[in-house]
N, C-alpha and C positions, 0 to 999 in steps of 0.2 A: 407764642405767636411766631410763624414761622420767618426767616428775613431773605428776602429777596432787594438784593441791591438795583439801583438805580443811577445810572450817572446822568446827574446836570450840568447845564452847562459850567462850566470851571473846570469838569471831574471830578465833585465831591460827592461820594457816593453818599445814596440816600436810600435807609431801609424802608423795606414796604410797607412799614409800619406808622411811616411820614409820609407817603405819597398823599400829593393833591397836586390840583391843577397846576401850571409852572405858569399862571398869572396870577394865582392868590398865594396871597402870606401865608408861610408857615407859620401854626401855631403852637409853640415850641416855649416849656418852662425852661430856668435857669438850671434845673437840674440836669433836664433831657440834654441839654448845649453842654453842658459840663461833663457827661458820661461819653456824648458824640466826643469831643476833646482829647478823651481822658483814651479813648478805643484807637485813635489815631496815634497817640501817640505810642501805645503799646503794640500798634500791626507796624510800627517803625521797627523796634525793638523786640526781633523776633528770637533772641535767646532767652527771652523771659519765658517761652514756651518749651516743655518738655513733653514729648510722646511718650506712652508708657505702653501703649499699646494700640494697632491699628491694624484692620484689613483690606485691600485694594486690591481690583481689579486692573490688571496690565495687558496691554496688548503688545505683546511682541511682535517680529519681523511677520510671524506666521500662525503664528495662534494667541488663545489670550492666556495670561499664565495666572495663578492665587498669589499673592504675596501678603504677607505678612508679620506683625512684626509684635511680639511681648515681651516684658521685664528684658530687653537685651539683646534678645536673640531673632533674630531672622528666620523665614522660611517662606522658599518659594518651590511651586510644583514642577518645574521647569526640570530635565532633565540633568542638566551640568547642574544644579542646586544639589540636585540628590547624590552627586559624587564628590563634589569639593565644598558643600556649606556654603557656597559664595555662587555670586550668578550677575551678569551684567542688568539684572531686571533691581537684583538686592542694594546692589553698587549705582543706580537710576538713583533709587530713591533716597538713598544716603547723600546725593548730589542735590539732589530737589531741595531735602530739607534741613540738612546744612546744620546750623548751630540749634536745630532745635530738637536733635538726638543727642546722649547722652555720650560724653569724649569717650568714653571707653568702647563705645556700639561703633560709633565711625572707624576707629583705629584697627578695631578686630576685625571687622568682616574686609575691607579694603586689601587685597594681596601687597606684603613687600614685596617693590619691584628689584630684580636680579642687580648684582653689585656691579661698578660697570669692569669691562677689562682693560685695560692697560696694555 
């Protein structure tokens, strides 16, 4: 069943799966309430989430680029991808998604920046 969220009034989203009239009662078991709960409180808690592998469509300044991402490793079609492994498209999406890439994928692809000079 596919989910298409809904926001009611409050802002609690509500899958398409619940939708009805916003003058009739929801008719909702103690389970469904307890799963709604339980999903809340793990979209809190987004290092519980590991990517292992994903591909997305990026629109850059000028064109749209392939990015993608398995066991680790990056790759984007974008020209500066194909000369130095890193690309401000790669380095987007390791911002986007934050704790929920593996410590070692964030550290790697992100350049050290230059020592400063004194």
């Amino acid at each position: 069943m596919p989910w298409r969220l809904f926001v009611f009034p409050g802002n609690f989203p509500v899958p398409s799966w619940a939708e009805h009239n916003l003058n009739e009662e929801v008719d909702m078991d103690s389970g469904m309430i307890g799963k709604i709960e339980k999903s809340k409180r793990y979209a809190e808690e987004p290092e519980r989430i590991r990517f292992e592998q994903f591909h997305v469509s990026f629109q850059g300044s000028h064109t749209s680029h392939s990015v993608s991402y398995n066991d680790g490793a990056w790759h984007c079609t974008c020209h500066f991808f194909a000369t130095r492994g890193v690309c401000s498209h790669t380095m987007a999406m390791e911002r986007v998604l934050g704790v929920m890439l593996p410590m070692d994928t964030a550290a790697a692809a992100e350049p050290l920046s230059a020592p400063a000079v004194a």
